[in-house]
N, CA and C of each residue as an Amber inpcrd file, in Angstrom:
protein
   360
  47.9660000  19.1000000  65.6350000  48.1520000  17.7560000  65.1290000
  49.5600000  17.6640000  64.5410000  50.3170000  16.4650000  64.9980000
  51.7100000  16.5160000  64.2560000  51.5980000  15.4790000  63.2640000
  52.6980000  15.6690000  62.6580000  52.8970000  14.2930000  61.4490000
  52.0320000  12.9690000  61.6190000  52.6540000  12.7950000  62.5850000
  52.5670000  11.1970000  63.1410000  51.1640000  11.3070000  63.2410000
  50.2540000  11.9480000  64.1400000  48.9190000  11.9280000  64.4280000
  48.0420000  12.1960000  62.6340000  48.7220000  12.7460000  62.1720000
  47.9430000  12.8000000  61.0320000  47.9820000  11.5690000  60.1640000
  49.1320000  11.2930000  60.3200000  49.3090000   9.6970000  59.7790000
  48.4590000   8.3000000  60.0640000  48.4010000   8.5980000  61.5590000
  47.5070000   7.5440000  62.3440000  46.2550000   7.4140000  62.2770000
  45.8410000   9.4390000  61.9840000  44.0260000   9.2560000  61.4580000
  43.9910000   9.2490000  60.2190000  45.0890000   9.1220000  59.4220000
  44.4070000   8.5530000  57.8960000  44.5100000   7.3800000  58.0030000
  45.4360000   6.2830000  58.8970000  44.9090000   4.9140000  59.0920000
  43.9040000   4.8040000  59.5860000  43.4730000   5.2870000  60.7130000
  42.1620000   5.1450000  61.0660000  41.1820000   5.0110000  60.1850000
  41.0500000   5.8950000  59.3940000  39.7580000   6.5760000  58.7250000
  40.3030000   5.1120000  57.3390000  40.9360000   4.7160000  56.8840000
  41.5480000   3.6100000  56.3400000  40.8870000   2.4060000  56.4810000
  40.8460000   2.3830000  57.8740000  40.6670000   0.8280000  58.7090000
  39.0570000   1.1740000  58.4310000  38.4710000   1.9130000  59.0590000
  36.4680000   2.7060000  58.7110000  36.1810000   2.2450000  57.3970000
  37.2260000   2.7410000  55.9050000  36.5500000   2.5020000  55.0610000
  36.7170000   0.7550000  54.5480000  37.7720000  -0.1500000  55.4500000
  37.5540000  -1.3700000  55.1280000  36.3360000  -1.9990000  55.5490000
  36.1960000  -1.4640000  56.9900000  35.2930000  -1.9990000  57.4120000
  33.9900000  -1.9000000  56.3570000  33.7300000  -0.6660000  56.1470000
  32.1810000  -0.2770000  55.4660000  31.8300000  -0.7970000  53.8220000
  33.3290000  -1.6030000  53.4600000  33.6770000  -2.1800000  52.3000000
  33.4300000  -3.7610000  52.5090000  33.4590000  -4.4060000  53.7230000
  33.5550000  -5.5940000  54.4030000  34.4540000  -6.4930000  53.8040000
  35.7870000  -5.7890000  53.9930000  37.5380000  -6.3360000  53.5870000
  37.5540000  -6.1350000  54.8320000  37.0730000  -6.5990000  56.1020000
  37.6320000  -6.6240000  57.5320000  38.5980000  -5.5840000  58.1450000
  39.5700000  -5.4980000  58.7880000  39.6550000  -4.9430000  59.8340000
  41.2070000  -4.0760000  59.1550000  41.6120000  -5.1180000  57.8750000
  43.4230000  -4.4000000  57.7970000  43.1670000  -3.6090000  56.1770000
  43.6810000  -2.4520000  56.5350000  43.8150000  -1.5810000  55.0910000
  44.4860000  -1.9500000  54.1740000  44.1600000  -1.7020000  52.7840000
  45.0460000  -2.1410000  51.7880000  46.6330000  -1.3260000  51.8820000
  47.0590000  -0.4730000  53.1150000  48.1260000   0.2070000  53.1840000
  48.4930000   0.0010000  54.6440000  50.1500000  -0.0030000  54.7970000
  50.6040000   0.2880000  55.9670000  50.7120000   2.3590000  56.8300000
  51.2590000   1.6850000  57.8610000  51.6470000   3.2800000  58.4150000
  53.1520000   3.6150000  57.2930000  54.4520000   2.8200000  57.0060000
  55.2250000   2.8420000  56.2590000  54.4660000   3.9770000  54.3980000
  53.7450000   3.3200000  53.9500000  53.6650000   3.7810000  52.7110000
  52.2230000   5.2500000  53.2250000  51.7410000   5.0790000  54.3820000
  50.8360000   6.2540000  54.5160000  51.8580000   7.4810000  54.5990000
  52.9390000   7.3050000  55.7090000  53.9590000   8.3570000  55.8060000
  54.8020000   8.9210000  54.3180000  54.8790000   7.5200000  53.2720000
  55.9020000   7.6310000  52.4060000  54.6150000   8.4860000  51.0530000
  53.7410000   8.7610000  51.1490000  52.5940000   9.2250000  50.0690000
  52.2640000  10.4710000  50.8610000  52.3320000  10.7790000  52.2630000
  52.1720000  12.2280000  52.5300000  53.7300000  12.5270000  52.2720000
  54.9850000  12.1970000  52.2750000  56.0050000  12.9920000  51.8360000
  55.6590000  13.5860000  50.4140000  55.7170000  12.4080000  50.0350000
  55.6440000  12.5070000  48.0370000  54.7900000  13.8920000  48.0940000
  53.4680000  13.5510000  48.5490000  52.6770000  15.4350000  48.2970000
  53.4420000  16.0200000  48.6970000  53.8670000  15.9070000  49.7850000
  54.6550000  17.2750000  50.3090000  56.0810000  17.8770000  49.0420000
  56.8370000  16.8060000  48.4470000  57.3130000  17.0660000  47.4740000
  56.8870000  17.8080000  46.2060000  55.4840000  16.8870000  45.9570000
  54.8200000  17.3090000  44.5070000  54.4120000  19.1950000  44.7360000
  53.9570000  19.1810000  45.7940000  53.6170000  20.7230000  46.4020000
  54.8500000  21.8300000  46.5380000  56.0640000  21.4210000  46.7700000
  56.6700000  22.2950000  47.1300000  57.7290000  22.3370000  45.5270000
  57.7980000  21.1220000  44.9380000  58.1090000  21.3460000  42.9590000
  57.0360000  22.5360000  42.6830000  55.9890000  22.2710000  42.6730000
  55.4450000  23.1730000  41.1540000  55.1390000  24.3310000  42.4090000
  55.4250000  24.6640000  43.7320000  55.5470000  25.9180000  44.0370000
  56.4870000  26.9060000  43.8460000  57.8820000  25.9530000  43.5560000
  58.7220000  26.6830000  43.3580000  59.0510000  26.9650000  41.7040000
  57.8790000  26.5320000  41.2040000  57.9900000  26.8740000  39.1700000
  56.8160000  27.8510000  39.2050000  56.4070000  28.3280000  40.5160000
  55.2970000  29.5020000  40.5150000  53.5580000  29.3680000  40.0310000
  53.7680000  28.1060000  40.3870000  52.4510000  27.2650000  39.8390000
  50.9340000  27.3770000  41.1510000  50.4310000  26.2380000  40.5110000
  49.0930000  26.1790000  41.7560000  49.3500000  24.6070000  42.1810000
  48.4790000  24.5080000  43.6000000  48.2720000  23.2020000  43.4240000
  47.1220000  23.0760000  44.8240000  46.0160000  22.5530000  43.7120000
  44.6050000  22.5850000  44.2840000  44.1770000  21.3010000  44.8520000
  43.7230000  21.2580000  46.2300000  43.5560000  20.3200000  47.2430000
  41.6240000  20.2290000  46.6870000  41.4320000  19.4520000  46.4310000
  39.5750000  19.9360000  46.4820000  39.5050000  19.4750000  47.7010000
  38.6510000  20.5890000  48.1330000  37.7400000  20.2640000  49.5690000
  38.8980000  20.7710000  50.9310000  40.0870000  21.3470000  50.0550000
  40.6930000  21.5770000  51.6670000  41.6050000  23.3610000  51.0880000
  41.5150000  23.1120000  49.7580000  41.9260000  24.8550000  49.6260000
  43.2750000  24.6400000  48.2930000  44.0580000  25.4660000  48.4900000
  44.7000000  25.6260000  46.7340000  46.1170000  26.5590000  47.6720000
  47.5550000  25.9240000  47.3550000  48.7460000  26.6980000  47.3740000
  48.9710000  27.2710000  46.2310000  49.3510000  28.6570000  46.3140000
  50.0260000  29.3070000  44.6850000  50.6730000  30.2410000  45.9250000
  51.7750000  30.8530000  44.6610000  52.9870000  31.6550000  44.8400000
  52.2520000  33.0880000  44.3440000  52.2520000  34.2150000  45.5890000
  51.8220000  35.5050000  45.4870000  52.6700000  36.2150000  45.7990000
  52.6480000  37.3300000  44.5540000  53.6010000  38.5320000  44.5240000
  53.4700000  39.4970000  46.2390000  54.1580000  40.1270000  46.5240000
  53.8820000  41.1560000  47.0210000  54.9830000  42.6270000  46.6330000
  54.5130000  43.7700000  46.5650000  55.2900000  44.4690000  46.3910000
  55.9020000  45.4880000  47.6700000  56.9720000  45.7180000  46.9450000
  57.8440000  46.7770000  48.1130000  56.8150000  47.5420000  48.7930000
  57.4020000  47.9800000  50.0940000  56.7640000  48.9170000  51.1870000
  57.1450000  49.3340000  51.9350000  57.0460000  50.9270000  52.8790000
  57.2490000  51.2300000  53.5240000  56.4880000  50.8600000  54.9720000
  57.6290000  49.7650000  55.9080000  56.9360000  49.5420000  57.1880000
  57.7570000  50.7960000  58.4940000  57.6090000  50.0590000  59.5730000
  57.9760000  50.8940000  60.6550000  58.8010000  49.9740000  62.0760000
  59.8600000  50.4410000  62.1760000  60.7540000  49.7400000  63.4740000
  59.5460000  49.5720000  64.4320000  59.0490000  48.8230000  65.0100000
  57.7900000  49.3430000  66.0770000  58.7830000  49.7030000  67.7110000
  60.2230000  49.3720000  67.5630000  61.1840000  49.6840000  68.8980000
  61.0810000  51.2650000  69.1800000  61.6430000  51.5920000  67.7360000
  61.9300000  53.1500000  67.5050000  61.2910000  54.2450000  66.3280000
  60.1750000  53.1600000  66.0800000  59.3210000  53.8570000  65.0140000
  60.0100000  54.5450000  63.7910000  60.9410000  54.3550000  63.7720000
  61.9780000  54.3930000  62.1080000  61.1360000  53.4930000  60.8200000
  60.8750000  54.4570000  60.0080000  60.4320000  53.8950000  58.6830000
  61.6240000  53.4970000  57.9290000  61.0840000  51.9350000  57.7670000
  62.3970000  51.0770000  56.9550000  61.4570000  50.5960000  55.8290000
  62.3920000  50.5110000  54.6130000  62.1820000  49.8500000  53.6550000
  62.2300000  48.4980000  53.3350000  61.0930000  47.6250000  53.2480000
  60.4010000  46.6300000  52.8330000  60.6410000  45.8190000  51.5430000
  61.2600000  44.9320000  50.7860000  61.4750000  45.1160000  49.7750000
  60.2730000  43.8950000  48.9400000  60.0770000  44.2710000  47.6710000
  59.6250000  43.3910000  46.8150000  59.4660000  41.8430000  47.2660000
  58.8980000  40.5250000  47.1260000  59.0490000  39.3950000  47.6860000
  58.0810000  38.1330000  46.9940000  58.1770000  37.2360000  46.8640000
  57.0480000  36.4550000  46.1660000  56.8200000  35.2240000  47.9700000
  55.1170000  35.3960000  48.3370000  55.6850000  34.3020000  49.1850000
  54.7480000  33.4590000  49.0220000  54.5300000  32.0310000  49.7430000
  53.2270000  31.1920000  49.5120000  51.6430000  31.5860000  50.4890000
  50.9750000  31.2070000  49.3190000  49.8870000  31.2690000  49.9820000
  48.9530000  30.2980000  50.0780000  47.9040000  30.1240000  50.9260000
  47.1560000  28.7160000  50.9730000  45.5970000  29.1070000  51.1970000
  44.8430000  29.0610000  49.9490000  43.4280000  29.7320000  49.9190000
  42.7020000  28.1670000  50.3090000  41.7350000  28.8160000  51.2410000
  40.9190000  27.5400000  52.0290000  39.6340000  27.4140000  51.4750000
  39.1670000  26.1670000  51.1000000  38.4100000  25.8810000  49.9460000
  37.5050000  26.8350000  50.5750000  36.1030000  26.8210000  50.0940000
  34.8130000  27.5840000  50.4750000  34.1660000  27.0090000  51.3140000
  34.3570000  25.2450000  51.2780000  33.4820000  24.1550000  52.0920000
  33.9670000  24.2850000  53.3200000  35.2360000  24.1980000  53.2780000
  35.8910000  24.3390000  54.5840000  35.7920000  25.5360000  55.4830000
  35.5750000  26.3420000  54.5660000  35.4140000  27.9300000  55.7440000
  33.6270000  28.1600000  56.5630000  32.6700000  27.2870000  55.1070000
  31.6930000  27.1670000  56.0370000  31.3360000  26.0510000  56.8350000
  32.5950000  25.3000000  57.3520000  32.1230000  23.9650000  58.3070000
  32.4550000  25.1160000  59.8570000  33.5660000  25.7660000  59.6340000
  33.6480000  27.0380000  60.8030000  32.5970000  27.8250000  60.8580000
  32.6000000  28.3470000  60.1900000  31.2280000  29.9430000  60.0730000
  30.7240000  30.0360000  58.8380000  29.2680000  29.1500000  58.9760000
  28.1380000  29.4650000  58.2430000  28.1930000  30.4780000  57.3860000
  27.7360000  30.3060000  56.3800000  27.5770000  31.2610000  55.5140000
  26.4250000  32.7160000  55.7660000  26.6630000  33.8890000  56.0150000
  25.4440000  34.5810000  56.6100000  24.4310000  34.5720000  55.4740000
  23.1030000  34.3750000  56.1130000  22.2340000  34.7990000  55.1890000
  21.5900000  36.0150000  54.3720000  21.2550000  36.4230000  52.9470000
  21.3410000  37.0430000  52.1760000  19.8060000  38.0590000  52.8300000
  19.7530000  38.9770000  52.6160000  18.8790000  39.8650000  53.3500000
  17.7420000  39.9840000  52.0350000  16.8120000  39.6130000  52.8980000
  15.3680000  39.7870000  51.7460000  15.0470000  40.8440000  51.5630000
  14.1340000  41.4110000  50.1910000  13.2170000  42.4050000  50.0110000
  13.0390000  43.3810000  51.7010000  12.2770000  42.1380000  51.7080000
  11.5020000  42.9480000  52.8670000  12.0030000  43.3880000  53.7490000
  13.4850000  42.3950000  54.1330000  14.1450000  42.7500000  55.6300000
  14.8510000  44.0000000  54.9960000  15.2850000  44.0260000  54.0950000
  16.1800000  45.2410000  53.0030000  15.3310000  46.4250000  53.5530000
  13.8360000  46.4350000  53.1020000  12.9000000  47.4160000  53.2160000
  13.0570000  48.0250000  54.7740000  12.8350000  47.1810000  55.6870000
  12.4930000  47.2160000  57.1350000  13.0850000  48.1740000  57.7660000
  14.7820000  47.4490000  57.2710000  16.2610000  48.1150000  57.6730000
  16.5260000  49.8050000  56.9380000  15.6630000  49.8530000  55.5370000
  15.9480000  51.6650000  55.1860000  15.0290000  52.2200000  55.7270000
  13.4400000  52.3320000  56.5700000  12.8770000  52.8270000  57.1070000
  13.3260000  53.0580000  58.4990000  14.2230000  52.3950000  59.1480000
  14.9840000  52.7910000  59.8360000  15.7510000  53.7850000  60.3360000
C-alpha cells in the first residue's frame, strides 16, 4: 500500500462512517487535510523518537528507540570477523490484537491433555 492508497482508504472508510451517521455521502474532511494529518503523525512520531521516547498507536503497536550493543559479526564474502559497533535504532512493537487477527492465539493445554502428553 503506498501513501496515496492509504489516504484514499481512510477516505473511504470516512465516507462509511458518514453514511452510518446519516450526514450523506461527503466527509467532514478532504483528501488535502487527510494527507496533511498523516504528515503531522508522521512528524509527531519521528520528534519524540528522536528525544528517545515512545509513541503508542492503540490497536496497531508502539515505536520506541532500542539500544543495541556492540558485536562481533562476520564478512559473509570472506568470513572475516568485523566489528559491529554500539547503535540505538527504531523499533515498532505490534499491538497483541493485531498479531492475533494473523495467527490465533494457540490454545493453553489442559490438565488432562498435559496428563495425556507425559504418559507418552
Amino acid at each position: 500500500m503506498t501513501k496515496t492508497d492509504l489516504i484514499n482508504s481512510l477516505l473511504a472508510e470516512a465516507v462509511k462512517d458518514a453514511k452510518s451517521k446519516g450526514k450523506g455521502t461527503e466527509p467532514e474532511f478532504d483528501k488535502r487535510q487527510v494527507k496533511l494529518f498523516l504528515d503531522m503523525l508522521t512528524e509527531v512520531v519521528r520528534k519524540e523518537i528522536k528525544k528517545a521516547g515512545e509513541v503508542p498507536l492503540t490497536g496497531l503497536g508502539k515505536f520506541k528507540v532500542q539500544k543495541r550493543k556492540a558485536r562481533i559479526g562476520r564478512n559473509p564474502q570472506t568470513g572475516e570477523a568485523i566489528k559491529i559497533p554500539a547503535k540505538k535504532v527504531v523499533k515498532f512493537t505490534v499491538a497483541k490484537a493485531l498479531k492475533d487477527l494473523i495467527a490465533p492465539p494457540k490454545k493453553k493445554a489442559t490438565k488432562k491433555t498435559a496428563k495425556k502428553k507425559a504418559r507418552r
